[in-house]
ChimeraX commands (.cxc) that place a marker at each C-alpha (Angstrom):
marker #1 position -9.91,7.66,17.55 radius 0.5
marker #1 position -8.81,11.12,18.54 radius 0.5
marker #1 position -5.81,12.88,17.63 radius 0.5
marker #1 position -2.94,12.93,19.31 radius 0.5
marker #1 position -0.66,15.67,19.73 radius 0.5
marker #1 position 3.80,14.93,20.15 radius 0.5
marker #1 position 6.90,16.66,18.58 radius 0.5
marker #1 position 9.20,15.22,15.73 radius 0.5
marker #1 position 12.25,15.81,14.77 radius 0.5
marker #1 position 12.79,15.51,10.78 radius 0.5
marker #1 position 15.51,16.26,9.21 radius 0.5
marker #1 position 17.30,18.15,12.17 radius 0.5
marker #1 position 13.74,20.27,13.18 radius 0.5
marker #1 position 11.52,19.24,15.57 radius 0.5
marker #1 position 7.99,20.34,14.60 radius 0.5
marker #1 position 5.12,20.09,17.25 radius 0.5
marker #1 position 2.55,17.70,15.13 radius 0.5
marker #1 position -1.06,16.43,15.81 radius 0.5
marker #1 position -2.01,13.38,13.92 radius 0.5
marker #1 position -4.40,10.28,14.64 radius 0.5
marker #1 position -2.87,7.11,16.36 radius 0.5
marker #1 position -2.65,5.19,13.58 radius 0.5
marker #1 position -2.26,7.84,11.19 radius 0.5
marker #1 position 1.36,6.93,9.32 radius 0.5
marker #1 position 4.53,8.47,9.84 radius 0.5
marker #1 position 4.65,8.76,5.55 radius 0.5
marker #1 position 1.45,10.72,5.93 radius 0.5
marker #1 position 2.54,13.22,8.31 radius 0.5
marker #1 position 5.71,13.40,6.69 radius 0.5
marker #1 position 4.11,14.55,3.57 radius 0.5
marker #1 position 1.24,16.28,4.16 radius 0.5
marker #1 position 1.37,17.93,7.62 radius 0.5
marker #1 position 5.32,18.39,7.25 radius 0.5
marker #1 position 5.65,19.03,3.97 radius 0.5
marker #1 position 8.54,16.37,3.74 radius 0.5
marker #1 position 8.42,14.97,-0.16 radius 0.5
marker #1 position 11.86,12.60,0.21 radius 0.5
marker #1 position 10.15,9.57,1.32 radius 0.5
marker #1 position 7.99,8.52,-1.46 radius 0.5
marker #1 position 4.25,7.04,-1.71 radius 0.5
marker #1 position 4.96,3.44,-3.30 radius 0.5
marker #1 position 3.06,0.65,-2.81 radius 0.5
marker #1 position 1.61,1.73,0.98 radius 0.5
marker #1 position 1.98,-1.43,2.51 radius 0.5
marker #1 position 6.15,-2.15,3.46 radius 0.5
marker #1 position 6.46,-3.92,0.06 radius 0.5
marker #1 position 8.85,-1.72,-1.85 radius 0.5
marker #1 position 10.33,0.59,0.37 radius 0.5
marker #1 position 10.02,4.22,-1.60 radius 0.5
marker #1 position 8.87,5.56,2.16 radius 0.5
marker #1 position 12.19,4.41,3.54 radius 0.5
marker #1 position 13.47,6.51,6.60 radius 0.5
marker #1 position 15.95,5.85,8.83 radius 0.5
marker #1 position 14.32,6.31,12.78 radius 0.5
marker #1 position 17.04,7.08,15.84 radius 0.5
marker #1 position 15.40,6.29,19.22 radius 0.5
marker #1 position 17.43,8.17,22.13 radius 0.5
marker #1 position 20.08,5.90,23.26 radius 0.5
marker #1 position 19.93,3.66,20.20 radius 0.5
marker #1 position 21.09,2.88,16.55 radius 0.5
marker #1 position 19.01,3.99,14.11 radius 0.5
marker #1 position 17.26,1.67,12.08 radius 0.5
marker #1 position 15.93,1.87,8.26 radius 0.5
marker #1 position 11.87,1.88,8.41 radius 0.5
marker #1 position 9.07,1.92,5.96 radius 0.5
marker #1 position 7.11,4.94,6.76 radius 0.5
marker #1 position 4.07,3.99,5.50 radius 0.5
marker #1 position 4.00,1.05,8.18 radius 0.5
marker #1 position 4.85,3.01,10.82 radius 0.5
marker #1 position 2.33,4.94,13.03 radius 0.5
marker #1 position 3.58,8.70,13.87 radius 0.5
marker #1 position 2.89,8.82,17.27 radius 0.5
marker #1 position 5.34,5.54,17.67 radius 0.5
marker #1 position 7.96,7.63,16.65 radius 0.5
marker #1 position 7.38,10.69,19.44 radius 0.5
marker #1 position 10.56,11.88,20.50 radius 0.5
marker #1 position 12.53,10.24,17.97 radius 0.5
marker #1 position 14.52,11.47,15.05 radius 0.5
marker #1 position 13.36,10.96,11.69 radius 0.5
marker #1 position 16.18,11.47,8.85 radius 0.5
marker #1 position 14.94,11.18,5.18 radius 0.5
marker #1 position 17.32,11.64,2.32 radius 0.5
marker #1 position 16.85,15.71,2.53 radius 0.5
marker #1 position 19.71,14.95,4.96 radius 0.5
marker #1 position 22.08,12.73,3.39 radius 0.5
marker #1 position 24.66,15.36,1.77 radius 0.5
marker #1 position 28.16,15.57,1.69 radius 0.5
marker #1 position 29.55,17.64,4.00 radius 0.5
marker #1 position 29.55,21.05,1.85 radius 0.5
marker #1 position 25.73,20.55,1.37 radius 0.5
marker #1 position 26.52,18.70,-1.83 radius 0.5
marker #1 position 25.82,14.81,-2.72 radius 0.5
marker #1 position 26.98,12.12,-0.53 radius 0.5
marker #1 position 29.57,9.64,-1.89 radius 0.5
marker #1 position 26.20,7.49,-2.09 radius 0.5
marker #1 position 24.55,9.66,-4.12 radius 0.5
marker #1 position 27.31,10.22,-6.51 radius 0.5
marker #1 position 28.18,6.42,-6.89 radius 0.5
marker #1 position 24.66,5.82,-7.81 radius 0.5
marker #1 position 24.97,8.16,-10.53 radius 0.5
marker #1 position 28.41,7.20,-11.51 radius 0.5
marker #1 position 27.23,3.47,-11.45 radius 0.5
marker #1 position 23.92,4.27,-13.47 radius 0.5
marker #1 position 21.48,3.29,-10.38 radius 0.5
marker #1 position 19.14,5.60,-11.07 radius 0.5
marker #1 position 16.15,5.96,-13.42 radius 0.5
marker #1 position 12.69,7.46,-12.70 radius 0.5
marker #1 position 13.78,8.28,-9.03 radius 0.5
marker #1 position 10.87,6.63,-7.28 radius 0.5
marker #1 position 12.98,4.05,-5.52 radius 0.5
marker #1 position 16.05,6.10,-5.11 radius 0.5
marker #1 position 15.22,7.98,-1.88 radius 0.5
marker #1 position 14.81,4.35,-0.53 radius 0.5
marker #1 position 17.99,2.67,-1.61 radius 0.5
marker #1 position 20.01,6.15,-0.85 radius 0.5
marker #1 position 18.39,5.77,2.68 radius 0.5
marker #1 position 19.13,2.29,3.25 radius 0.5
marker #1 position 22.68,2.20,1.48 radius 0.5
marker #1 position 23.88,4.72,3.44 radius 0.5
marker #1 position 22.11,3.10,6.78 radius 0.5
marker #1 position 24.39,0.15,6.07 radius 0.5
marker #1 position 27.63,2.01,5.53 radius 0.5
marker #1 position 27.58,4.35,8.39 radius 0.5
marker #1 position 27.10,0.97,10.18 radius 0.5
marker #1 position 29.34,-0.77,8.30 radius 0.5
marker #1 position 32.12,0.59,6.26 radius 0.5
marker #1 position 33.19,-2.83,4.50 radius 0.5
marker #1 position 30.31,-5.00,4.05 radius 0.5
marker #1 position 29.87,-7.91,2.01 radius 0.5
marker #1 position 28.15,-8.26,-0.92 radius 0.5
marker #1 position 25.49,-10.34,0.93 radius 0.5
marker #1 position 25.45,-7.55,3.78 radius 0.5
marker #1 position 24.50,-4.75,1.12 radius 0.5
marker #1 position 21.86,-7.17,-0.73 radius 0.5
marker #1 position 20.34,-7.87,3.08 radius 0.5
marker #1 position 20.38,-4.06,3.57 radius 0.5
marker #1 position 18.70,-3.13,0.42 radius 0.5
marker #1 position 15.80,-6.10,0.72 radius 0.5
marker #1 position 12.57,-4.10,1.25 radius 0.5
marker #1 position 13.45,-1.68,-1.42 radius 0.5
marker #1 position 12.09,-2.35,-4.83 radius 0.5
marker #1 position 13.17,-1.17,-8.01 radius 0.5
marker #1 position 11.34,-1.55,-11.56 radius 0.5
marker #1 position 13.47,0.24,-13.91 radius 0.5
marker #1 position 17.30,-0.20,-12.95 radius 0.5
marker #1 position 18.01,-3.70,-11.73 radius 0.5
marker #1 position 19.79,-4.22,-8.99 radius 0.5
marker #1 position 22.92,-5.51,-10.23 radius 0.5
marker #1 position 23.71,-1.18,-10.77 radius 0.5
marker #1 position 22.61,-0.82,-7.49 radius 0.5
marker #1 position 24.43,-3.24,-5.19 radius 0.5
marker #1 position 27.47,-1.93,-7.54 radius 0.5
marker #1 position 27.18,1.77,-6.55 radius 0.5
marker #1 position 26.77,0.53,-3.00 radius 0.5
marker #1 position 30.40,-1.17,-3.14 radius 0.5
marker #1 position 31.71,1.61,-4.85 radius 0.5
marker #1 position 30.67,4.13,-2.14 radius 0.5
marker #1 position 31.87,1.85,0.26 radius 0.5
marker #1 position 35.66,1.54,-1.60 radius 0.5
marker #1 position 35.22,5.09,-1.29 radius 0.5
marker #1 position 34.80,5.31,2.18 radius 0.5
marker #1 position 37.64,2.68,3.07 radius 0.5
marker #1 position 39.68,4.45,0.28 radius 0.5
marker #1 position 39.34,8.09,2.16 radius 0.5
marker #1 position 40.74,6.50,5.55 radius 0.5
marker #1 position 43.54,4.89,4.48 radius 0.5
marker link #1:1,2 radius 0.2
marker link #1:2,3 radius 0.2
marker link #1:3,4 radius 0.2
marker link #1:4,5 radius 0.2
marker link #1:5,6 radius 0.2
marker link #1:6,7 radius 0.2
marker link #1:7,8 radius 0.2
marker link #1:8,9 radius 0.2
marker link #1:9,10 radius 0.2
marker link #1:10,11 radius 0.2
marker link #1:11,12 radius 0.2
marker link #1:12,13 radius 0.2
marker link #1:13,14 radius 0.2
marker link #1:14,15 radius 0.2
marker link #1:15,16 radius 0.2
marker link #1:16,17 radius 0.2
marker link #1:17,18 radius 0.2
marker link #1:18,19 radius 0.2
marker link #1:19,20 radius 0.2
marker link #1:20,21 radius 0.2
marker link #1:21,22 radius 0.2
marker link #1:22,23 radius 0.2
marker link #1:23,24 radius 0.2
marker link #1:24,25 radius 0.2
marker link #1:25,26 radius 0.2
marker link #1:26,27 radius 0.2
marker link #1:27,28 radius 0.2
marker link #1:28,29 radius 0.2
marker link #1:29,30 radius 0.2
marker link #1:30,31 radius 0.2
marker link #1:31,32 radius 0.2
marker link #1:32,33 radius 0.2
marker link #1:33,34 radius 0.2
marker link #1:34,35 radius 0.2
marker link #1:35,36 radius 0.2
marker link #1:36,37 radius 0.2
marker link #1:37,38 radius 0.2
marker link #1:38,39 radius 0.2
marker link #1:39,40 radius 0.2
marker link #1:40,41 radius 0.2
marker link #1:41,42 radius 0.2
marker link #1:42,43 radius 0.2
marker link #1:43,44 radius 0.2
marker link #1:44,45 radius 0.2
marker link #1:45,46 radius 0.2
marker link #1:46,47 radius 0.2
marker link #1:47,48 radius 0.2
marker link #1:48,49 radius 0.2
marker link #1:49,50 radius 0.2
marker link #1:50,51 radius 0.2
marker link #1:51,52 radius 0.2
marker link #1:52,53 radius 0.2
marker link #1:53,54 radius 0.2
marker link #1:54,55 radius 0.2
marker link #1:55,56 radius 0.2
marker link #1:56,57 radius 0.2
marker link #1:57,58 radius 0.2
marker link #1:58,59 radius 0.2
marker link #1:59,60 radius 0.2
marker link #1:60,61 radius 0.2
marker link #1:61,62 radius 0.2
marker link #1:62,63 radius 0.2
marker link #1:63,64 radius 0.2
marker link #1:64,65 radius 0.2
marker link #1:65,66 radius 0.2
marker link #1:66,67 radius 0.2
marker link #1:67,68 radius 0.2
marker link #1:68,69 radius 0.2
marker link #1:69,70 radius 0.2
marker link #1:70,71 radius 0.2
marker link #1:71,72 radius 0.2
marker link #1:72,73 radius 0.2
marker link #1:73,74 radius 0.2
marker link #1:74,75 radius 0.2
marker link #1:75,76 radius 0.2
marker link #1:76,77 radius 0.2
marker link #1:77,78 radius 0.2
marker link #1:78,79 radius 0.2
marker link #1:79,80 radius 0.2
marker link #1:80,81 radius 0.2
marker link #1:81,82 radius 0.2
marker link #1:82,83 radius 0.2
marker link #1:83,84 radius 0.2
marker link #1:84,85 radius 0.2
marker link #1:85,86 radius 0.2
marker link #1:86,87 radius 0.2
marker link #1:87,88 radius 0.2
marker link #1:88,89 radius 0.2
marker link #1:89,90 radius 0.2
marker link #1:90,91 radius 0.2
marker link #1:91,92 radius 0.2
marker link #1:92,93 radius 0.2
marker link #1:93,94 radius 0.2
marker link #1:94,95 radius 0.2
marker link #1:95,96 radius 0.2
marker link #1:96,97 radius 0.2
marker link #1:97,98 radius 0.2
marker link #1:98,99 radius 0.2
marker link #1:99,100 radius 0.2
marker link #1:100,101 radius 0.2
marker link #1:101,102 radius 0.2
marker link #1:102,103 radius 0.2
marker link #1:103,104 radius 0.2
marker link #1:104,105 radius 0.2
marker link #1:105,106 radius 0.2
marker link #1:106,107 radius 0.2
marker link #1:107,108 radius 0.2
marker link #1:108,109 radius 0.2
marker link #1:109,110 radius 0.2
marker link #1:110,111 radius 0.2
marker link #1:111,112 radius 0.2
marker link #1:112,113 radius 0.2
marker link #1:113,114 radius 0.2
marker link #1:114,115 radius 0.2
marker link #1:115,116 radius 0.2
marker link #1:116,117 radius 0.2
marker link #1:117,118 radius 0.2
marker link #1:118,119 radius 0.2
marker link #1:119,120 radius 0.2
marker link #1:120,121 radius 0.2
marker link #1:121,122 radius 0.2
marker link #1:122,123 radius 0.2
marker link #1:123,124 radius 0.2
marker link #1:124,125 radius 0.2
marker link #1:125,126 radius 0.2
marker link #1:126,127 radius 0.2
marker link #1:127,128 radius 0.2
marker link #1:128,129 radius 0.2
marker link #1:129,130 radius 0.2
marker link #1:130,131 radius 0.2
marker link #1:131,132 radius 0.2
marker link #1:132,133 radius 0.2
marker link #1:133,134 radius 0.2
marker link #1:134,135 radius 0.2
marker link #1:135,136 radius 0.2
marker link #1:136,137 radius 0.2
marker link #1:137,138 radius 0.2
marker link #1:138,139 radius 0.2
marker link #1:139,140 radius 0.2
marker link #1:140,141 radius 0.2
marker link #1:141,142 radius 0.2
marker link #1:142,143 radius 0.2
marker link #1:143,144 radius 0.2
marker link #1:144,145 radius 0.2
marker link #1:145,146 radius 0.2
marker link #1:146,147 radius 0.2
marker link #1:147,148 radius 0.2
marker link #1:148,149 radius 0.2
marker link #1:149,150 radius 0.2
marker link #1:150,151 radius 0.2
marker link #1:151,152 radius 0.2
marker link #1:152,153 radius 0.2
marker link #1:153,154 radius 0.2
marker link #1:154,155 radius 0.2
marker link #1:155,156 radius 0.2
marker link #1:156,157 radius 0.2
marker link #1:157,158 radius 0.2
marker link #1:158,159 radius 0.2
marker link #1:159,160 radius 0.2
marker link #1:160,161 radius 0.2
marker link #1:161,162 radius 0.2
marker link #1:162,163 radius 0.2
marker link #1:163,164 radius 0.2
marker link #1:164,165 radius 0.2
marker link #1:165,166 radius 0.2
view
């Protein structure tokens, strides 16, 4: 099938980008953007390394696996990976330093994932439940850290959070 040619915004910069239909987002991410966050896991939506969160115009943004999802789908959209979840001097987010704080981090492959998706959930949700963070953090997998360190740096970032607006 012949490539098709759209713009897409990662990241804040909208790049003009040719790629075939069915040619994945993770793919053009990486090689034609030069984008390394999302990592190459398991390639088929299984353990959510590629994890990106997608904001169509007018709508919420939602966490996807960019390995499932074809490019062009995503024309006009914006793509965020976790090059753009800092704290507001550039530094880490409150999500990124809980998981270090709470040990949720090993050999980094699943981090960009669970960084994405954690902080997804609590821009969405500043108080969830323990259930609500487990829900958002399904399709990521991790092999090394367990998720019992995980889940715990999400509620700590989310203390945080309800902490700083009190």
């Amino acid at each position: 099938m012949a490539d098709v040619e759209f713009e897409l915004t990662v990241d804040g910069t909208t790049s003009a980008v040719e790629a075939g239909f069915s040619e994945s987002l993770l793919t053009v991410l990486r090689d034609r953007l030069g984008v390394r966050g999302p990592k190459v896991g398991c390639a088929h939506g299984r353990c959510g390394a590629c994890a990106v969160s997608v904001t169509v115009p007018g709508e919420d943004a939602h966490v996807l696996c960019a390995c499932l999802v074809p490019a062009a789908i995503v024309a006009g959209c914006a793509v965020s990976t976790i090059a753009s979840i800092n704290g507001p001097d550039g530094e880490l987010s409150d999500v990124q330093e809980a998981f270090l704080a709470e040990g949720a981090v090993q050999c980094g492959i699943c981090t960009a994932g669970f960084v994405t998706a954690a902080t997804e959930l609590l821009d969405t949700n500043p108080d969830p439940t323990r259930e609500e963070i487990e829900g958002a953090l399904y399709g990521n997998l991790c092999r090394c850290t367990g998720y019992g360190r995980i889940v715990a740096a999400v509620e700590a970032a989310a203390a945080g959070r309800r902490e700083a607006t009190s």
